[in-house]
mmCIF file of the protein (N, C-alpha, C, O) and its ligand, coordinates in Angstrom:
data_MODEL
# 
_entry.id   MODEL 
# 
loop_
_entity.id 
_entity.type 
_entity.pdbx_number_of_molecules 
1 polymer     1 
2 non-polymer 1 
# 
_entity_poly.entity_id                      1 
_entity_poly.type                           'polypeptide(L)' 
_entity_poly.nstd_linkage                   no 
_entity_poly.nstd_monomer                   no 
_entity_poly.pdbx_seq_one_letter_code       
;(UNK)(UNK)(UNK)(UNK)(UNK)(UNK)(UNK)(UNK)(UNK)(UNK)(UNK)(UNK)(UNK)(UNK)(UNK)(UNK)
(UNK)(UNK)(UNK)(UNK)(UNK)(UNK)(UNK)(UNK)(UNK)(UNK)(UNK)(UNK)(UNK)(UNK)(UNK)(UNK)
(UNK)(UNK)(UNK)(UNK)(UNK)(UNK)(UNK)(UNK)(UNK)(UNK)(UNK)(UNK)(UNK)(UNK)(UNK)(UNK)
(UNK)(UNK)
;
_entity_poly.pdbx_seq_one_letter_code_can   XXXXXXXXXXXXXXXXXXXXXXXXXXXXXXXXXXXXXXXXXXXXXXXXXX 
_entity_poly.pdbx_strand_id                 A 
# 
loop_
_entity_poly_seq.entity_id 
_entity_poly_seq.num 
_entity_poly_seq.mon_id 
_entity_poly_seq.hetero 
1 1  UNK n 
1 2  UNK n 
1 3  UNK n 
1 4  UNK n 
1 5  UNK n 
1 6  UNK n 
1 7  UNK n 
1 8  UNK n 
1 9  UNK n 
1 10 UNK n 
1 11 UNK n 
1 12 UNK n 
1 13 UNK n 
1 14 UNK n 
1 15 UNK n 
1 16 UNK n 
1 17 UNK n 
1 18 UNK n 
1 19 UNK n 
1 20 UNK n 
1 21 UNK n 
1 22 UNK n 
1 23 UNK n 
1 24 UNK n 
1 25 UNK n 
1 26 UNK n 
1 27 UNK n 
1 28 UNK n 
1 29 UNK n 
1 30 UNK n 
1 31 UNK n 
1 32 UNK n 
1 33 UNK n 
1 34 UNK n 
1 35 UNK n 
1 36 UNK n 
1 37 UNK n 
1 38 UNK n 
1 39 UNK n 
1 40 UNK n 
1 41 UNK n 
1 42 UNK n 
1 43 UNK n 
1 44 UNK n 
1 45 UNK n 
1 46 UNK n 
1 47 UNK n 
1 48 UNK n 
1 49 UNK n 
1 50 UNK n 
# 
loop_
_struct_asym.id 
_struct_asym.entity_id 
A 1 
B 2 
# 
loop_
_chem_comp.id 
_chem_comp.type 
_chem_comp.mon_nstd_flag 
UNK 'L-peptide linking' . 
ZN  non-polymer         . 
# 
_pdbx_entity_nonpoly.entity_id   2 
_pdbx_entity_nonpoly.name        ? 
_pdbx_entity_nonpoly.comp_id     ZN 
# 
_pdbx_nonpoly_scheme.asym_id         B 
_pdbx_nonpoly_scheme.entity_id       2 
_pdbx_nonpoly_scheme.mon_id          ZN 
_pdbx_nonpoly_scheme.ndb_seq_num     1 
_pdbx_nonpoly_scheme.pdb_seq_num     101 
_pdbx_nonpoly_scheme.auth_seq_num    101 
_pdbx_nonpoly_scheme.pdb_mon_id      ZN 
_pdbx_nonpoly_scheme.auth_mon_id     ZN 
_pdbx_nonpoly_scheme.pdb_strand_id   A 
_pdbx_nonpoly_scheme.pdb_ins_code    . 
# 
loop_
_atom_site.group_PDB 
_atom_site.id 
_atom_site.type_symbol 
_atom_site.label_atom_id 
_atom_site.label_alt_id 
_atom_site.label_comp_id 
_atom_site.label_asym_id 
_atom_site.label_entity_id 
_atom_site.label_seq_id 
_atom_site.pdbx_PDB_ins_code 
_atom_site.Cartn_x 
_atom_site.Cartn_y 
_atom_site.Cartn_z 
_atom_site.occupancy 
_atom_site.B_iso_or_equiv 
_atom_site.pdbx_formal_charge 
_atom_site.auth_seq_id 
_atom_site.auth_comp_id 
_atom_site.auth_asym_id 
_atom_site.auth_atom_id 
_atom_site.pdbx_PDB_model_num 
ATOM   1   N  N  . UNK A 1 1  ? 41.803 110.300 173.616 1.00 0.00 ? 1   UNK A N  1 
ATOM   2   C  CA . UNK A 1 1  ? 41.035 110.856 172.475 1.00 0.00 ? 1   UNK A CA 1 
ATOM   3   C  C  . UNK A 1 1  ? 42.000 111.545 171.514 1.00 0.00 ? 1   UNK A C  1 
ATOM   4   O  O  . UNK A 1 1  ? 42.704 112.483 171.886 1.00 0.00 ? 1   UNK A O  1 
ATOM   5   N  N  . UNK A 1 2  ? 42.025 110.869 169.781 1.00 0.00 ? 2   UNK A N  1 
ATOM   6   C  CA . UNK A 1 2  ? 42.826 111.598 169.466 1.00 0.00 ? 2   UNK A CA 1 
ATOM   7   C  C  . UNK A 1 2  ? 42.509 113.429 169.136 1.00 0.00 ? 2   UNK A C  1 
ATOM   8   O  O  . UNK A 1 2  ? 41.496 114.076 169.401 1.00 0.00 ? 2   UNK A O  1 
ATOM   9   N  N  . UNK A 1 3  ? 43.510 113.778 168.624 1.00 0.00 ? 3   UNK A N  1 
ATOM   10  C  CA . UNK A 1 3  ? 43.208 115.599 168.303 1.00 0.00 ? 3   UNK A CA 1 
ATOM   11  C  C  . UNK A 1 3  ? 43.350 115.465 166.848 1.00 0.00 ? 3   UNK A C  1 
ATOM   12  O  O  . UNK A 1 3  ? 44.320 114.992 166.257 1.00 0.00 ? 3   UNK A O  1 
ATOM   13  N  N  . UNK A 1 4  ? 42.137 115.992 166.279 1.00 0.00 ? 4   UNK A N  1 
ATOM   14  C  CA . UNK A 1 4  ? 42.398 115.955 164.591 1.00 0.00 ? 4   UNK A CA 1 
ATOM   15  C  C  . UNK A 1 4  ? 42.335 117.608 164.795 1.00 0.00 ? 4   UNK A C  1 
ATOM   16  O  O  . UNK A 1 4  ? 41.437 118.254 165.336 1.00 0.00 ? 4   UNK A O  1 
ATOM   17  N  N  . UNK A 1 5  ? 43.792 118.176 164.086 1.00 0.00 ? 5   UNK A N  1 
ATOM   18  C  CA . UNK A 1 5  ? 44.027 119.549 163.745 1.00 0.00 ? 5   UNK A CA 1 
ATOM   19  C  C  . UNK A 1 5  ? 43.583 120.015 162.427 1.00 0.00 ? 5   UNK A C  1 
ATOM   20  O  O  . UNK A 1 5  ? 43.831 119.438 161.368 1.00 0.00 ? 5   UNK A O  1 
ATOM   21  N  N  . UNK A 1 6  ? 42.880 121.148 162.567 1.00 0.00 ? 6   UNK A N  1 
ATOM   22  C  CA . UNK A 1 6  ? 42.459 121.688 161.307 1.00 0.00 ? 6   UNK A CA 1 
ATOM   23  C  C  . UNK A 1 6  ? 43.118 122.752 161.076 1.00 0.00 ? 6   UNK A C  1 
ATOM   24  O  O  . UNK A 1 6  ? 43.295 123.645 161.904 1.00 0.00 ? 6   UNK A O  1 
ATOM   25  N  N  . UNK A 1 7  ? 43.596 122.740 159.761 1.00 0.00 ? 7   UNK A N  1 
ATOM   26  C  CA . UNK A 1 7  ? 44.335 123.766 159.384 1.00 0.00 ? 7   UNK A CA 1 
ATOM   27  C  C  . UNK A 1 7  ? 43.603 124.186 158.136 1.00 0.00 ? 7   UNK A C  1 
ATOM   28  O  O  . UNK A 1 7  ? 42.503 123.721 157.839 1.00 0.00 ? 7   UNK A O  1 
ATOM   29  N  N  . UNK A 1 8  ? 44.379 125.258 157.270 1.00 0.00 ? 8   UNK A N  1 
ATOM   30  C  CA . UNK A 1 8  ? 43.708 125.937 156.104 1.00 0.00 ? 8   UNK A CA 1 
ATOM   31  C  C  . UNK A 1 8  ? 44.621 124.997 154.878 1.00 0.00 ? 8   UNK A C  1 
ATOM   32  O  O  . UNK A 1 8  ? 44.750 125.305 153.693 1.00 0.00 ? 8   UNK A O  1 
ATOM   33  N  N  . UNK A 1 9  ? 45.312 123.508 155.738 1.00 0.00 ? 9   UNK A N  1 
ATOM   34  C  CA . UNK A 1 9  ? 45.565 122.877 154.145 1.00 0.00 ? 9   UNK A CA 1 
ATOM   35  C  C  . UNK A 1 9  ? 44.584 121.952 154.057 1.00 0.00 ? 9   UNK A C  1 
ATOM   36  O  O  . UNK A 1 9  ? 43.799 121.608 154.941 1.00 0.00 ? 9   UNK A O  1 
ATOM   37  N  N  . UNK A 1 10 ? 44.702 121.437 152.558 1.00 0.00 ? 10  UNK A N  1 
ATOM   38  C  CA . UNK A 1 10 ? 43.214 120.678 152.212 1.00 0.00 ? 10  UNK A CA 1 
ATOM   39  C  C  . UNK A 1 10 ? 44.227 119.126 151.551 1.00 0.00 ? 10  UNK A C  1 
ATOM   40  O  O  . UNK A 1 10 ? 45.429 119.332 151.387 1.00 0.00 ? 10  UNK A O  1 
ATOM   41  N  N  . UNK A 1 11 ? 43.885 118.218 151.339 1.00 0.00 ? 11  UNK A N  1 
ATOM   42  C  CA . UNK A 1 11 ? 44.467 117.071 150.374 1.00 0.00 ? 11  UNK A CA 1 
ATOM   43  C  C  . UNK A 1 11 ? 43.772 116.957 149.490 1.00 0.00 ? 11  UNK A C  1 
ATOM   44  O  O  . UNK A 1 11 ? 42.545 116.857 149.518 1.00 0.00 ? 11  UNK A O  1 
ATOM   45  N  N  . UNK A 1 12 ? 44.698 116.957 148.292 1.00 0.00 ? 12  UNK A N  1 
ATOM   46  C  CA . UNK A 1 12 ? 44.105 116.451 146.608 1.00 0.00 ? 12  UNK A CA 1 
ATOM   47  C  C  . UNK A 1 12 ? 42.999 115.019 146.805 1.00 0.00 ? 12  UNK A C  1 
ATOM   48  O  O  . UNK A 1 12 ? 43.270 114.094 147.571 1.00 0.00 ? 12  UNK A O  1 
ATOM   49  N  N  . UNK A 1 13 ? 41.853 115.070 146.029 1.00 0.00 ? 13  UNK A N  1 
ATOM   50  C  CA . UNK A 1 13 ? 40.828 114.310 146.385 1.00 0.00 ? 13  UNK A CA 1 
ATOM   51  C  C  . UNK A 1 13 ? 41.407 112.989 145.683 1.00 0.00 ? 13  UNK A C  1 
ATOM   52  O  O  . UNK A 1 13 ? 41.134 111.842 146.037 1.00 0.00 ? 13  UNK A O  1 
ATOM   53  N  N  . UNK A 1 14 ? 42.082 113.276 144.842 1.00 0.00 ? 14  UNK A N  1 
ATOM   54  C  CA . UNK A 1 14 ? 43.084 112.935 143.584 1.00 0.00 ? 14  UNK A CA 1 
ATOM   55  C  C  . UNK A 1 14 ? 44.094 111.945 144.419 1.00 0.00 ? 14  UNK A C  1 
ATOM   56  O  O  . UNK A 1 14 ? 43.832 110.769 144.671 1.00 0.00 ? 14  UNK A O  1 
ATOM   57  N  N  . UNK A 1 15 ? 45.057 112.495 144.727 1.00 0.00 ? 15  UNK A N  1 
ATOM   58  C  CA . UNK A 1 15 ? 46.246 112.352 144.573 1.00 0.00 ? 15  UNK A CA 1 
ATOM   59  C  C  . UNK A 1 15 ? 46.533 112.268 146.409 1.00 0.00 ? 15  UNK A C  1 
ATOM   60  O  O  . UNK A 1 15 ? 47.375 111.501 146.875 1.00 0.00 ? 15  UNK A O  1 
ATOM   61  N  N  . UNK A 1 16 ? 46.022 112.819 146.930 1.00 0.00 ? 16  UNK A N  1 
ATOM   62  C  CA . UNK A 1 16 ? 46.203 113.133 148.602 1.00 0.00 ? 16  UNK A CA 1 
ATOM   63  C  C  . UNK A 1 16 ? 47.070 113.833 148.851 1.00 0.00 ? 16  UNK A C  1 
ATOM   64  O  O  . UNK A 1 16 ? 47.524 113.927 149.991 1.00 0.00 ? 16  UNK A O  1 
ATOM   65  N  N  . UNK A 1 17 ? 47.484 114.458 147.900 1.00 0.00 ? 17  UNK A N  1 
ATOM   66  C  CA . UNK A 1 17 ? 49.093 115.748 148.226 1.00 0.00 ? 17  UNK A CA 1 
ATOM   67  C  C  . UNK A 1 17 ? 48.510 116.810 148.966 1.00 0.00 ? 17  UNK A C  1 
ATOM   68  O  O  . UNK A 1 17 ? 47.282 116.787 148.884 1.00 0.00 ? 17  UNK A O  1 
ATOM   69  N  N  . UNK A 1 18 ? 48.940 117.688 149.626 1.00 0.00 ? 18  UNK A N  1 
ATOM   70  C  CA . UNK A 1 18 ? 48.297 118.577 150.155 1.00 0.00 ? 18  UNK A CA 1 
ATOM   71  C  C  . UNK A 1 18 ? 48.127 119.674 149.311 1.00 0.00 ? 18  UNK A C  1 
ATOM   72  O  O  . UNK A 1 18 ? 49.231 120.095 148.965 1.00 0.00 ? 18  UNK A O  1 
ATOM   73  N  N  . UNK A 1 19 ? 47.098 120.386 148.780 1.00 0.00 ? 19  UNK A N  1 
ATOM   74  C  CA . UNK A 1 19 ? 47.057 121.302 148.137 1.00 0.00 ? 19  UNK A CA 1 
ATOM   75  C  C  . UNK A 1 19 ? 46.387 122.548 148.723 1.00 0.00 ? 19  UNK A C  1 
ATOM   76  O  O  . UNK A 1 19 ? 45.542 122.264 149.571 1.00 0.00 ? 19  UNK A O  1 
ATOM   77  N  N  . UNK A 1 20 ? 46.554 123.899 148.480 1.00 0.00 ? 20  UNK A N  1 
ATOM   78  C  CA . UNK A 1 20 ? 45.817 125.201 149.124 1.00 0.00 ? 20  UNK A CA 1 
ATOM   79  C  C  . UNK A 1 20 ? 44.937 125.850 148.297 1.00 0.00 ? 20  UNK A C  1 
ATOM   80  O  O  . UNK A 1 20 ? 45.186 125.640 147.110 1.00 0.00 ? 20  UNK A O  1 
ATOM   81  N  N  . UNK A 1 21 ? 44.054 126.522 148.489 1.00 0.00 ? 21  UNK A N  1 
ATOM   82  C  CA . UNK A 1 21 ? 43.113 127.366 148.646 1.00 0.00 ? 21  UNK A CA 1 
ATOM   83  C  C  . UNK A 1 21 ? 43.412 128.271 147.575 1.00 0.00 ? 21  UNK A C  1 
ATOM   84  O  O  . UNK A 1 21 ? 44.609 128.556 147.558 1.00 0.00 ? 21  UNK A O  1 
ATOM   85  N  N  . UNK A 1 22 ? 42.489 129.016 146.351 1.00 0.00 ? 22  UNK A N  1 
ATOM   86  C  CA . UNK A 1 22 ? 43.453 129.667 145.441 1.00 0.00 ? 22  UNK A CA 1 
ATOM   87  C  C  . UNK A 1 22 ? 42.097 130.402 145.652 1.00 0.00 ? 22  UNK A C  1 
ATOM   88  O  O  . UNK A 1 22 ? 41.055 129.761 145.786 1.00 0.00 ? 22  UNK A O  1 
ATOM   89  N  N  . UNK A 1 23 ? 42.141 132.007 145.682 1.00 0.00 ? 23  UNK A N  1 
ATOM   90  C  CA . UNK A 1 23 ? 40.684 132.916 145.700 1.00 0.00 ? 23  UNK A CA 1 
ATOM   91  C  C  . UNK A 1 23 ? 40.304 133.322 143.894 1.00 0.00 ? 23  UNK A C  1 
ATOM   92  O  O  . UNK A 1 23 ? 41.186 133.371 143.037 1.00 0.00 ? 23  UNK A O  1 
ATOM   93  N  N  . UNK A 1 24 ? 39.293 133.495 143.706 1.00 0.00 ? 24  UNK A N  1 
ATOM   94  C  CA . UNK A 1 24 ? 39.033 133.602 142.273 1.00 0.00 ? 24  UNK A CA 1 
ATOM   95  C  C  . UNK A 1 24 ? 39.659 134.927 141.716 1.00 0.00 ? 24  UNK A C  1 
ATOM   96  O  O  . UNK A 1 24 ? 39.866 136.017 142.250 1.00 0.00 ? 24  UNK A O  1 
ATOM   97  N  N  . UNK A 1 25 ? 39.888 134.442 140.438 1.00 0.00 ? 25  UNK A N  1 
ATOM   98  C  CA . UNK A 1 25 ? 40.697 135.753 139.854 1.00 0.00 ? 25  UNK A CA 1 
ATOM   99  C  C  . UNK A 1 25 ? 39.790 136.114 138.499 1.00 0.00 ? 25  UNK A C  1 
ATOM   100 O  O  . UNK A 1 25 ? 38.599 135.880 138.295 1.00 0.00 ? 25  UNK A O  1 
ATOM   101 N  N  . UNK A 1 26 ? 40.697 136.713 137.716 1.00 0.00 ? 26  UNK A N  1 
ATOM   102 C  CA . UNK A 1 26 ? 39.399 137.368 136.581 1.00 0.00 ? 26  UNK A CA 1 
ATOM   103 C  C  . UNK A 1 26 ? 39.296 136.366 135.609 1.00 0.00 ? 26  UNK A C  1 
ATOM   104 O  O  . UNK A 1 26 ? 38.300 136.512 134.901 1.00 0.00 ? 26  UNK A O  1 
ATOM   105 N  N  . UNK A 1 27 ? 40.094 135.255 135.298 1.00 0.00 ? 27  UNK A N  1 
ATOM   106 C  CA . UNK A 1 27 ? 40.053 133.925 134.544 1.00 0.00 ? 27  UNK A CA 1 
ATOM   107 C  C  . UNK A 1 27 ? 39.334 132.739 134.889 1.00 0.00 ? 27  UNK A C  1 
ATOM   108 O  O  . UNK A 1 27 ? 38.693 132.063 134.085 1.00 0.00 ? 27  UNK A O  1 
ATOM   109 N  N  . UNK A 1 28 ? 39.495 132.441 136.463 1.00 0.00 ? 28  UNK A N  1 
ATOM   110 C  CA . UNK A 1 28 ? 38.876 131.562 136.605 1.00 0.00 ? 28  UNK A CA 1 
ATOM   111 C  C  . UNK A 1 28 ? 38.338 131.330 138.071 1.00 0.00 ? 28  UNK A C  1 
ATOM   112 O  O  . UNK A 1 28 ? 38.546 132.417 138.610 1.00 0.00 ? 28  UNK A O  1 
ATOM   113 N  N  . UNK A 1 29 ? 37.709 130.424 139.086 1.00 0.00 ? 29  UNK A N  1 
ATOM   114 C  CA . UNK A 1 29 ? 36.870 130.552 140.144 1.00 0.00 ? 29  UNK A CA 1 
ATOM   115 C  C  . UNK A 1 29 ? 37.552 130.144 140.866 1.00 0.00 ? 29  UNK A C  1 
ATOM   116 O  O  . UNK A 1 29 ? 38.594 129.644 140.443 1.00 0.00 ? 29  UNK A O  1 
ATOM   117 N  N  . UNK A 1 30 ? 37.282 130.167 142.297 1.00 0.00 ? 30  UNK A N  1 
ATOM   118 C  CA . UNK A 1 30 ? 37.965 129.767 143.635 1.00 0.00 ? 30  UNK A CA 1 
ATOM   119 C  C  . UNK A 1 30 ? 38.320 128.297 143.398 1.00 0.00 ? 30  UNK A C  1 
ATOM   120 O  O  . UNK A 1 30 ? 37.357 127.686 142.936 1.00 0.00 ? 30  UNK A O  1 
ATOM   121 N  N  . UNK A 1 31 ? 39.536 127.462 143.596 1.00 0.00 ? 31  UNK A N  1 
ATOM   122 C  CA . UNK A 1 31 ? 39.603 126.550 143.563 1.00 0.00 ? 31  UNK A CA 1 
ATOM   123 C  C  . UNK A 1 31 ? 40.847 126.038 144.100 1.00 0.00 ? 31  UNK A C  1 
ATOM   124 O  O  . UNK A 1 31 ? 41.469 126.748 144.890 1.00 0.00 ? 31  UNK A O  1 
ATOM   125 N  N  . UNK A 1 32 ? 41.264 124.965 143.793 1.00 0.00 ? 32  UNK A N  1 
ATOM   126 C  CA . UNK A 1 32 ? 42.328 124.055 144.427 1.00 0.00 ? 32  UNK A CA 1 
ATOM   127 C  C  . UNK A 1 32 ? 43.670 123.714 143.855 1.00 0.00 ? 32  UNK A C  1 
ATOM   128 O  O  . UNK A 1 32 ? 43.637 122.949 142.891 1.00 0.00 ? 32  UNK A O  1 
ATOM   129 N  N  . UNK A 1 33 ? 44.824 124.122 144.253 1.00 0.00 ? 33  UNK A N  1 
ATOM   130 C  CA . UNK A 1 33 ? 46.143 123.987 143.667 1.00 0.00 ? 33  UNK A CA 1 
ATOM   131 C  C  . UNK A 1 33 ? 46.940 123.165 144.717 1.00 0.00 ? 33  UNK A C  1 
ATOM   132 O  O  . UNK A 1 33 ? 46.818 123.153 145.941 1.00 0.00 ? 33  UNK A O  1 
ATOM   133 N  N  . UNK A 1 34 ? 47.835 122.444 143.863 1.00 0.00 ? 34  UNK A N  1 
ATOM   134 C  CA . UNK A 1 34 ? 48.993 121.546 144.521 1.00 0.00 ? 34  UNK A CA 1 
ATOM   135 C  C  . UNK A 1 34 ? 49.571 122.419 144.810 1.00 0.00 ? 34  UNK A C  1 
ATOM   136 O  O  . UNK A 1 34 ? 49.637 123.420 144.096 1.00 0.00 ? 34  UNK A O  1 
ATOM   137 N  N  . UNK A 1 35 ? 50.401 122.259 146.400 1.00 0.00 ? 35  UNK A N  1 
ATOM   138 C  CA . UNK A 1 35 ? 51.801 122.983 146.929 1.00 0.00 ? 35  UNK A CA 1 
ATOM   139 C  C  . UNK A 1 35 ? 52.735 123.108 146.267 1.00 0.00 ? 35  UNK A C  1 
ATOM   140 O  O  . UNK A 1 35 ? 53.394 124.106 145.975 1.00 0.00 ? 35  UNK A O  1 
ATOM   141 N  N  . UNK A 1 36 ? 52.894 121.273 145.799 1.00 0.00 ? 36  UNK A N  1 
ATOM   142 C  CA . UNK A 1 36 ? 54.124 120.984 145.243 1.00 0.00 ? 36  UNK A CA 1 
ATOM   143 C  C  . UNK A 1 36 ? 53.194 120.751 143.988 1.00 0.00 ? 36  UNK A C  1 
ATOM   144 O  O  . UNK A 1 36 ? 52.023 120.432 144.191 1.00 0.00 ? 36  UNK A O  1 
ATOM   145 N  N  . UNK A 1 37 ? 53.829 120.948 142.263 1.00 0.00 ? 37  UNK A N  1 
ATOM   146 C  CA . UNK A 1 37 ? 53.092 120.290 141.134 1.00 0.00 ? 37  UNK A CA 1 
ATOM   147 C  C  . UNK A 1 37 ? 53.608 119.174 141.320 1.00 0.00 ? 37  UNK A C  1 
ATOM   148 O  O  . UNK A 1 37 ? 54.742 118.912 141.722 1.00 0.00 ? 37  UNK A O  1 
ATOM   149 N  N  . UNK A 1 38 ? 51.956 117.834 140.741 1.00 0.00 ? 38  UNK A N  1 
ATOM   150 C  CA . UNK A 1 38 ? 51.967 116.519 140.944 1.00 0.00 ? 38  UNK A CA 1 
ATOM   151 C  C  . UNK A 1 38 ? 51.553 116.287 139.454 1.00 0.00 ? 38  UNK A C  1 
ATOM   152 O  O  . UNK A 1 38 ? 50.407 116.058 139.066 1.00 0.00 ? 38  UNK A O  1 
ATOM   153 N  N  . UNK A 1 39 ? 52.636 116.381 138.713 1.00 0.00 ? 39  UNK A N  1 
ATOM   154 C  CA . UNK A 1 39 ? 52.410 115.835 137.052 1.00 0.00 ? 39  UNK A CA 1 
ATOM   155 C  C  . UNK A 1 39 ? 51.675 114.592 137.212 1.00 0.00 ? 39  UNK A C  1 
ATOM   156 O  O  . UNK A 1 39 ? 51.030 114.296 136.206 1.00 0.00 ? 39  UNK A O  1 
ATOM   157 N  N  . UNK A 1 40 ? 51.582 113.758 138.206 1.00 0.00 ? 40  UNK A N  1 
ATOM   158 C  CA . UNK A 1 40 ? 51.163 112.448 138.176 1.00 0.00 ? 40  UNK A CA 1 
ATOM   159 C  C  . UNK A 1 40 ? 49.265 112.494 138.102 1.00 0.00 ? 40  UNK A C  1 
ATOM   160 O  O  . UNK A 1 40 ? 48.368 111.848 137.561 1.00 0.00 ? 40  UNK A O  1 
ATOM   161 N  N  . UNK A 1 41 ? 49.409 113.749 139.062 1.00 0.00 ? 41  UNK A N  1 
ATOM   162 C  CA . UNK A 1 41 ? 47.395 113.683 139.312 1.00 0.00 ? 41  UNK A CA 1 
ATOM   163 C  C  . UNK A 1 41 ? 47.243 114.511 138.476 1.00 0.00 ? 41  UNK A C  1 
ATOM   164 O  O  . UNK A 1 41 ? 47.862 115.481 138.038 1.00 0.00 ? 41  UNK A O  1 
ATOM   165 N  N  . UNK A 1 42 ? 45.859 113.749 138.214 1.00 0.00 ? 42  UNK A N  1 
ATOM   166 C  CA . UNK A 1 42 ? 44.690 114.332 136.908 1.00 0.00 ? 42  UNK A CA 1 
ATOM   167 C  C  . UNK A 1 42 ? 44.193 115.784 137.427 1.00 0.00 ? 42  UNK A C  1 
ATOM   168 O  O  . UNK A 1 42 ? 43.617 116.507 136.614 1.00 0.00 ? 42  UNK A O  1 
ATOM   169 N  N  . UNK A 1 43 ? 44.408 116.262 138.838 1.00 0.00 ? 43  UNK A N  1 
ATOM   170 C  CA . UNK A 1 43 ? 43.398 117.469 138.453 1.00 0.00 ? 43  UNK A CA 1 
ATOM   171 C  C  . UNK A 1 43 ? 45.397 118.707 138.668 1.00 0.00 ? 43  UNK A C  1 
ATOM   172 O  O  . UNK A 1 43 ? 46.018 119.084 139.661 1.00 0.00 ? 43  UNK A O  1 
ATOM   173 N  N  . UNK A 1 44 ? 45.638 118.869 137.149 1.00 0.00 ? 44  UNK A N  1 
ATOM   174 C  CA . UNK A 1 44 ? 46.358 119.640 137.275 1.00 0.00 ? 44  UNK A CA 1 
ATOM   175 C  C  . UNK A 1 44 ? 45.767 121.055 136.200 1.00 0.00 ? 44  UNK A C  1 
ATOM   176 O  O  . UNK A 1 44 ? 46.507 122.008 135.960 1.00 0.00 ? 44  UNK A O  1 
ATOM   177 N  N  . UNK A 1 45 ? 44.721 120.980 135.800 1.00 0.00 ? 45  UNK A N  1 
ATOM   178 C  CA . UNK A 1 45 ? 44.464 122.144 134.699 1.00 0.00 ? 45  UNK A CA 1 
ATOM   179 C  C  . UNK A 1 45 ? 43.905 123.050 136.189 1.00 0.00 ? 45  UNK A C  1 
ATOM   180 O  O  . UNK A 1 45 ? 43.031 122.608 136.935 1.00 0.00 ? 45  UNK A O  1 
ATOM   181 N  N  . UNK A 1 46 ? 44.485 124.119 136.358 1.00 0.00 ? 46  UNK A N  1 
ATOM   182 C  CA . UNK A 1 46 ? 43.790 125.389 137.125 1.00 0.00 ? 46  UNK A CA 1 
ATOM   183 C  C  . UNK A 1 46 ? 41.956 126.054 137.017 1.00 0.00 ? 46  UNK A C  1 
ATOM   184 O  O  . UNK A 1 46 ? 41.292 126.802 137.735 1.00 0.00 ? 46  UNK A O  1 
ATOM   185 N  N  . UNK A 1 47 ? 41.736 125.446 135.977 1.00 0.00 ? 47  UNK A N  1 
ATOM   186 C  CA . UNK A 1 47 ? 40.504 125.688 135.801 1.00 0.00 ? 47  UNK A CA 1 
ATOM   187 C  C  . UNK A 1 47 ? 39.379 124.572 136.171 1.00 0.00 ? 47  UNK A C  1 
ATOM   188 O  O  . UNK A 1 47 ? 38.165 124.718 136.311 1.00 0.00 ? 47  UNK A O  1 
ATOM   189 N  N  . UNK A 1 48 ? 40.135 123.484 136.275 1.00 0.00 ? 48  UNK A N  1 
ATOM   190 C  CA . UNK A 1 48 ? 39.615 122.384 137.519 1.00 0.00 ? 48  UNK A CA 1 
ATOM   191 C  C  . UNK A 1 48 ? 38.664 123.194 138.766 1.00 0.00 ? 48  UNK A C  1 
ATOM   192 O  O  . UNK A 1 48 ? 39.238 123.510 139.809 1.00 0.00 ? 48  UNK A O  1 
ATOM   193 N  N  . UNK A 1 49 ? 37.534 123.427 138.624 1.00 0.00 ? 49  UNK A N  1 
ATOM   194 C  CA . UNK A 1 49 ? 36.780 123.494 140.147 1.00 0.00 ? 49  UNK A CA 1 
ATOM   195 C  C  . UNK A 1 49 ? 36.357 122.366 140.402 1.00 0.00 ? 49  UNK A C  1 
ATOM   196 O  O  . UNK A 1 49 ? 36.014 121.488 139.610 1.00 0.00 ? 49  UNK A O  1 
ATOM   197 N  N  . UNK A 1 50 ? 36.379 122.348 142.561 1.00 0.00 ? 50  UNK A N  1 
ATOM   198 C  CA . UNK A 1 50 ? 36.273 121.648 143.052 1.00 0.00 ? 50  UNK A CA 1 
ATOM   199 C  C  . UNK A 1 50 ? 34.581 121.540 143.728 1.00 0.00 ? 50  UNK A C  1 
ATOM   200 O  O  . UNK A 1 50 ? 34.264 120.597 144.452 1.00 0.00 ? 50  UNK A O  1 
HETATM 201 ZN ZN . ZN  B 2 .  ? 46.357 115.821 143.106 1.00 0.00 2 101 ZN  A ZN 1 
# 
């Protein structure tokens, strides 16, 4: 049986890069950032909610 590990990283729905968890700030809402920036995927504006 395999073991699928869950961790607190997520993959771009986009792009499949792994991206983390960003908590809301006074600009904009909880949402999703690349580890690494992926100029290539479309969801790079920070104000992107997921
Ligand atoms: Zn992406």
């Amino acid at each position: 049986m395999p073991k699928h590990r869950r961790d607190l990283r997520f993959e771009c729905v986009k792009c499949g890069k792994p991206v983390g968890p960003r908590a809301a700030g006074e600009r904009h809402s909880a949402h999703f950032v690349h580890l690494q920036a992926n100029p290539d995927c479309p969801i790079t504006d920070p104000r992107l909610d997921f």
